[in-house]
ROLUMLUM-198004 format. One record per residue (C-alpha): residue in three letters; x, y, z. Coordinates in steps of 0.001 Angstrom, whole numbers, padded with zeros to 6 digits, always signed. Example, Ala and Ser with C-alpha at 12.3 -4.5 7.8 and 13.67 -1.06 7.14 Angstrom:
# residues 2
ALA+012300-004500+007800 SER+013670-001060+007140 
END
This chain:
# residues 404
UNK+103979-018200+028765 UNK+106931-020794+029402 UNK+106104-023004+026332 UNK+102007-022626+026554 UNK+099634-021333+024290 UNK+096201-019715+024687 UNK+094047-020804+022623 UNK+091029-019089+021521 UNK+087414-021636+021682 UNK+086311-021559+018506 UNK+082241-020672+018283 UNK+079811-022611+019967 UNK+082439-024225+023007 UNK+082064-023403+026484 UNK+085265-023034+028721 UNK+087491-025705+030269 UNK+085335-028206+032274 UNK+087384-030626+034725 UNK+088331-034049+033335 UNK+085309-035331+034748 UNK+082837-033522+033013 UNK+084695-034348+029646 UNK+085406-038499+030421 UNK+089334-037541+028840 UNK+091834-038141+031704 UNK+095630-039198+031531 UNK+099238-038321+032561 UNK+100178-034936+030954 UNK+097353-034374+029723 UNK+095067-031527+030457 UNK+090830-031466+029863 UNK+089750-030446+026510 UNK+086333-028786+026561 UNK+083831-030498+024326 UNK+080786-028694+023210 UNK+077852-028326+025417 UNK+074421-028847+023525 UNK+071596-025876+023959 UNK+074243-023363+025332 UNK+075507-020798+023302 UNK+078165-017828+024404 UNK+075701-014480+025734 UNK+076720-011630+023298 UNK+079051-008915+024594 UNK+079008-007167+027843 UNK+080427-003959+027013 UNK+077611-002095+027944 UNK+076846-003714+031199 UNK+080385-004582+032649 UNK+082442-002754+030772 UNK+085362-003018+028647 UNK+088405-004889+030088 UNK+091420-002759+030649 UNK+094080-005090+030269 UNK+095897-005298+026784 UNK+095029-007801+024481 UNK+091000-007602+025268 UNK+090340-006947+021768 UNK+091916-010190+020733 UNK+089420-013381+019886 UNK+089067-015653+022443 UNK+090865-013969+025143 UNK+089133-013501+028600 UNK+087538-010478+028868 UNK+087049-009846+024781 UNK+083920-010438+023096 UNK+083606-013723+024916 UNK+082521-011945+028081 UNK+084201-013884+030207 UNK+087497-016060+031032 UNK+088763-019494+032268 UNK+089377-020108+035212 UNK+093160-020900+034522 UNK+094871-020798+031280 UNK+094616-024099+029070 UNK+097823-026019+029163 UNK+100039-027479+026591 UNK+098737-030722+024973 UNK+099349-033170+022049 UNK+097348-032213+019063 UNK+093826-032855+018926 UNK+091521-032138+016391 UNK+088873-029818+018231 UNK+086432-029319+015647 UNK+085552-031317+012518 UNK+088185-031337+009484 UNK+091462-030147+011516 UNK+094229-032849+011518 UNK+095465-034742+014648 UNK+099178-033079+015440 UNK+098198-030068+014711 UNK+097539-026844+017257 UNK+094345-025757+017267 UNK+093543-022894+015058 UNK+090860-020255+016333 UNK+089237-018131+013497 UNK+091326-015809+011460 UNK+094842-017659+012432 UNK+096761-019715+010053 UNK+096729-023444+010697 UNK+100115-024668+012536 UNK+100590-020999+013937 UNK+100003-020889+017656 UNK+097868-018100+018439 UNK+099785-015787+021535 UNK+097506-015557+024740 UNK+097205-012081+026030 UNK+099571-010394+028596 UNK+098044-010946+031744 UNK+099834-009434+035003 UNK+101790-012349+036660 UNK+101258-014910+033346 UNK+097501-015439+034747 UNK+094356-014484+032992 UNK+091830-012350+034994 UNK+089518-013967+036656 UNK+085970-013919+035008 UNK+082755-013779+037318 UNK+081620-016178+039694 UNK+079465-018818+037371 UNK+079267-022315+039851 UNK+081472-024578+039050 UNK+083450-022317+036897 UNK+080445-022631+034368 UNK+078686-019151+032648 UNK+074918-018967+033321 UNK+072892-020058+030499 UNK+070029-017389+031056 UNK+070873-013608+030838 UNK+071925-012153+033597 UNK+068422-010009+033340 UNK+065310-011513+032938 UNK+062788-009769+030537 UNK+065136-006955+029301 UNK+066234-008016+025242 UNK+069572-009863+024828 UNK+069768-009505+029069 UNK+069755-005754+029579 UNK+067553-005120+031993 UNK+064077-003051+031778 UNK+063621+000110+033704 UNK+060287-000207+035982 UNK+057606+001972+035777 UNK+058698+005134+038217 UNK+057465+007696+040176 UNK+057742+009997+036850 UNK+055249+007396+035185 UNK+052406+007548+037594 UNK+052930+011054+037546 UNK+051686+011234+033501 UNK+049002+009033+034374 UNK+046708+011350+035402 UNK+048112+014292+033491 UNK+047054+012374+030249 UNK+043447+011684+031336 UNK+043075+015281+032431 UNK+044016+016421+028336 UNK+041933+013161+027248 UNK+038937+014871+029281 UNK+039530+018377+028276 UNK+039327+017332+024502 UNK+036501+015182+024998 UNK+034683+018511+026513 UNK+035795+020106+023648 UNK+034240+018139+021253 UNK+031008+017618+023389 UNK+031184+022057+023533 UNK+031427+021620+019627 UNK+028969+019210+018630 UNK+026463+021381+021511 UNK+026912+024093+019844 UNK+026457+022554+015995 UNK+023270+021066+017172 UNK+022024+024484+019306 UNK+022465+025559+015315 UNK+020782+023508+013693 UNK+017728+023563+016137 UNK+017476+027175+015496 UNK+017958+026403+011662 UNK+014798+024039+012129 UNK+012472+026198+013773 UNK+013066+029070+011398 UNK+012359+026686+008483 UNK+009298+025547+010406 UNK+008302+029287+010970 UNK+008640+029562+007214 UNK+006415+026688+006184 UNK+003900+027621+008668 UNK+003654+030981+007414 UNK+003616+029656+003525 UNK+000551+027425+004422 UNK-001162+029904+005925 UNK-000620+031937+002965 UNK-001526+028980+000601 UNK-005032+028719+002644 UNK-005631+032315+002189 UNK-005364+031579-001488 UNK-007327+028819-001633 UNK-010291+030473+000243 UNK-010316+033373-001643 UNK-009861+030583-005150 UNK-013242+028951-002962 UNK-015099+032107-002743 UNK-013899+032832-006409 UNK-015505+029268-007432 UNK-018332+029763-005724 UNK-019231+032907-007670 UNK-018225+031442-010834 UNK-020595+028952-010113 UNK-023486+030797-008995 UNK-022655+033072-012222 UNK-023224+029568-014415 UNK-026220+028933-012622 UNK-027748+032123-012805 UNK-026305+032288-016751 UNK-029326+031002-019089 UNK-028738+028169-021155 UNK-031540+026789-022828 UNK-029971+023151-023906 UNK-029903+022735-020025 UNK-033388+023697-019876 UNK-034875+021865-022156 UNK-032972+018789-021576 UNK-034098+018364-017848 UNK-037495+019534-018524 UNK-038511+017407-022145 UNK-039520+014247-019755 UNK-041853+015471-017962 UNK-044195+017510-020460 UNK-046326+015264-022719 UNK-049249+016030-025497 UNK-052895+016073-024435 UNK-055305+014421-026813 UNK-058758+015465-025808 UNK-062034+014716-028294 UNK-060900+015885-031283 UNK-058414+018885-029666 UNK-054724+018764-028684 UNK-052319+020459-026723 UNK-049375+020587-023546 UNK-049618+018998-019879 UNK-046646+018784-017773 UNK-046077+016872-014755 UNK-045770+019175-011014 UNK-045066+018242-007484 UNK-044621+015625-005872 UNK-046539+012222-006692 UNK-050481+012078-005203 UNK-050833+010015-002201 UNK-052948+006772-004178 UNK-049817+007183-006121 UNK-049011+007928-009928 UNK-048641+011662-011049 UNK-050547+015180-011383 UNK-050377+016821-013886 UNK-051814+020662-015294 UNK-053000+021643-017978 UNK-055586+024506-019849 UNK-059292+024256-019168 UNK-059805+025268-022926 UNK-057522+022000-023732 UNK-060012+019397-022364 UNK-062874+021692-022288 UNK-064950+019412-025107 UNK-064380+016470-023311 UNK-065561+017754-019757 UNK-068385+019663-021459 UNK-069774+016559-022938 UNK-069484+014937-019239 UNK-066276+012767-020255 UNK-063252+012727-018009 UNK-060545+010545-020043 UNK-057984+012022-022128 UNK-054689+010717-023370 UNK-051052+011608-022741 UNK-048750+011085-025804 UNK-044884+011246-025749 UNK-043226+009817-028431 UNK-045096+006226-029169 UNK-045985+005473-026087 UNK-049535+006760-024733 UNK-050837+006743-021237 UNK-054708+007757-020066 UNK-055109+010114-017419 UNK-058054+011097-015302 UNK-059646+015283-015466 UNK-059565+015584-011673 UNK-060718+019461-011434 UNK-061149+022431-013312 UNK-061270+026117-013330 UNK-062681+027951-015896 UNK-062452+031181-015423 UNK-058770+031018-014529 UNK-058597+028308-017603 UNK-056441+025563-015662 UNK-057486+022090-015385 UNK-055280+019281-013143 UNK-055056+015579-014324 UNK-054076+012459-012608 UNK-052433+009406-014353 UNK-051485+005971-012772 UNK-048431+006318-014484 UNK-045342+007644-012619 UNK-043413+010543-014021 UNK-040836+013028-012373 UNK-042452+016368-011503 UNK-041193+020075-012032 UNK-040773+022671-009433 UNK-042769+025798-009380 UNK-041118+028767-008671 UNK-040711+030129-005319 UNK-040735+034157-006681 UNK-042431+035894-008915 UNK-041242+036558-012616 UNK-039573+039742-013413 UNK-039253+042168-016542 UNK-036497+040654-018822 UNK-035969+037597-017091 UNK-035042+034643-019630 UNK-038017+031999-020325 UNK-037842+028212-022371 UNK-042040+027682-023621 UNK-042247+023822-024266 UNK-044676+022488-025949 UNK-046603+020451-028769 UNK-047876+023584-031308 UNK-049855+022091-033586 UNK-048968+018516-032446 UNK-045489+018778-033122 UNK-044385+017246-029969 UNK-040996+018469-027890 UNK-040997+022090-029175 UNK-038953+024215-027443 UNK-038808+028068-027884 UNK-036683+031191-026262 UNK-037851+034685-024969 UNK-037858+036946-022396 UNK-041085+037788-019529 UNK-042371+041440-021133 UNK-044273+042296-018211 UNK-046317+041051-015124 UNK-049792+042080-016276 UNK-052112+042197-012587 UNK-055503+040820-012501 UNK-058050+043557-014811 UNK-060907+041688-015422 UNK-061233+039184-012617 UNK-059595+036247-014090 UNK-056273+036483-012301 UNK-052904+038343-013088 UNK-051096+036900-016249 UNK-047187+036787-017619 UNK-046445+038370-020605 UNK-044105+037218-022756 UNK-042718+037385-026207 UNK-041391+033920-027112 UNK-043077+032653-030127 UNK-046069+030220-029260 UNK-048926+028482-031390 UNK-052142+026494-031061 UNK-051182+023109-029193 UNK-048490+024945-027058 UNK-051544+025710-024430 UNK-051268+024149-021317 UNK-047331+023518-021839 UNK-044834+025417-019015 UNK-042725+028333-019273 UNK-039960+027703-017425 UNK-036700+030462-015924 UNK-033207+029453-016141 UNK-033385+027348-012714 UNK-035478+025193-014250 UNK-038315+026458-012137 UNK-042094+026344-013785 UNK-043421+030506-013518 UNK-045966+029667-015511 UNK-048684+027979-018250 UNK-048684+028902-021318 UNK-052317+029895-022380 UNK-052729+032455-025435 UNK-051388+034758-027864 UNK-052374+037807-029330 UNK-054186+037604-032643 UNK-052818+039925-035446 UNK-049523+040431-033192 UNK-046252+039607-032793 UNK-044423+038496-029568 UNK-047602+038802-027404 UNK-047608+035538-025501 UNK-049745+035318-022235 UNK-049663+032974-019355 UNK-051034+031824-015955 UNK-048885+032334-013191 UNK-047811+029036-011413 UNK-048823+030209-007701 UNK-052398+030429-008770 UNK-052402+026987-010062 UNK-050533+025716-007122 UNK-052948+027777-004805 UNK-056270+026811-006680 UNK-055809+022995-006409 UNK-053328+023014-003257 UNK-050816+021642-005048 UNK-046751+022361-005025 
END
């Protein structure tokens, strides 16, 4: 207006400080702002104050435009200066987007006078936004009434999901408790059925065994028996003894045997004869006799393992072993079964009859049942006969000479 320009600050310079701020005084001449180090322009304002109403507030650098805000009076005409690095002295100023030389037209202000810009001090813009925390100084909105009001409506859903899952997971373990006990039910009722099984498999055994016990089996027989039965060597006669009982009290071992077997030798008022097993040969000692019941006992210093007598009497068909040394052959070992139970005729005492095969020398030797019990001595057979074998019961042994 009237021969001045506006001109527009280019970016980075403040507005127009007085001539004492800048240090650049002198006749005619006005202030020129410099630049102000660490302040920079705040953005645009649109939002907050508004747009400016006045034409020309869309042109750079006029007050009220994108700057924000305006001088306090409108620069005045001065010689040319060059206001930012590579412009020529003489020259107007240039804002962005004129042509250099050109001078840029200020904006129609009512009156030829800018509007005035807010209040800074000193005619100065405030170099922090005009509201603290908000981004690029818009403000923040504080937390409201409608705020505290959510507060508690979100801890009421937080607590009604957290129930929910607590209901859940309740319920998921209610399950599998009941899942557990019926598989405890289950196992208790499959070990009870497993120890039915095995006590009727126990019961089973125990049969079984009592079955092998009672079966015959003359290997077994023989084999536990063989130790304890030895040859008698009496005078110039041979036949059986066998071990019984338990061992005397002086120690050692008795032993029985036929009358008829050392008969010579007690006759003739001897009382040594010799047992023989294998090579080896031990002397034993006639301790008493019976003759008309034709037993004898022995006693040797030597210690031997005794056989059992029998506890019951023999029956019809029951299995037998005879061992024995028939005509010296030592270890024989024959099979039968007990014929009969003859009683007592002629006042010698009952007798077993048998029918496994005996000879001279087996005399004396024990017939033992398939518990390896001793039912009796073997004594005689029938002459021109077959399978006639006869023998002293045990218990009158054991009850002549308290033995067993």
């Amino acid at each position: 207006m009237g021969g001045q320009h506006g001109l527009s600050s280019p970016a980075g310079f403040g507005a127009a400080a007085p001539a004492s701020e800048t240090g650049l005084t002198g006749p005619g001449q006005s202030s020129v702002p410099g630049p102000r180090a660490g302040w920079s322009a705040p953005p645009p304002n649109s939002g907050q104050w508004g747009a400016p109403t006045g034409p020309g507030s869309a042109a750079a650098g006029v007050p009220g435009g994108s700057g924000g805000w305006s001088p306090t009076e409108p620069a005045p005409e001065q010689p040319s200066r060059a206001p930012w690095p590579g412009a020529s002295p003489g020259q107007p100023s240039a804002g962005p987007g004129h042509p250099v030389g050109q001078p840029i037209s200020g904006p129609a202000y009512p009156g030829g006078q800018p509007a005035s810009g807010p209040a800074y001090p000193g005619g100065q813009p405030a170099s922090a936004p005009a509201y603290p925390g908000g981004p690029g100084g818009w403000p923040v909105p504080a937390a409201g009434p409608d705020r505290r009001r959510r507060l508690p409506v979100v801890a009421l859903a937080l607590a009604v999901v957290l129930a929910v899952v607590a209901g859940v997971q309740a319920y998921q373990l209610h399950r599998l408790d009941d899942r557990l006990a019926a598989s405890d039910r289950r196992l208790a009722e499959a070990q009870r059925a497993d120890g039915t099984r095995l006590d009727s498999l126990d019961k089973r055994t125990e049969g079984l065994e009592k079955q092998v016990g009672a079966a015959f089996n003359p290997e077994a027989v023989a084999s536990a028996v063989l130790p304890s039965v030895f040859r008698v060597r009496a005078g110039q006669f041979t036949g059986t003894a066998f071990a019984i009982g338990k061992p005397p009290a002086g120690g050692g071992t008795t032993l029985l045997t036929n009358f008829h077997v050392v008969e010579s030798v007690f006759d003739g008022g001897g009382r040594k004869v010799f047992l023989e097993r294998t090579d080896q040969r031990f002397e034993a000692t006639i301790v008493k006799v019976d003759k008309a019941k034709d037993i004898a006992q022995l006693r040797t210093t030597a210690k031997f393992t005794g056989l059992v007598a029998a506890g019951t009497p023999v029956k019809s068909g029951q299995q037998i072993v005879v061992v024995g040394a028939p005509l010296g052959l030592q270890d024989s070992v024959t099979t039968g079964v007990v014929s009969a139970f003859r009683k007592d005729e002629d006042g010698s005492g009952p007798v077993i009859q048998f029918d496994a095969p005996i000879n001279p020398g087996n005399s004396g030797g024990p017939v033992i049942n398939g518990s390896k019990e001793v039912v009796g001595i073997a004594t005689a057979k029938a002459r021109d006969a077959e399978g006639i074998g006869l023998a002293v019961p045990i218990r009158t042994a054991c009850d002549t000479f308290k033995l067993c």
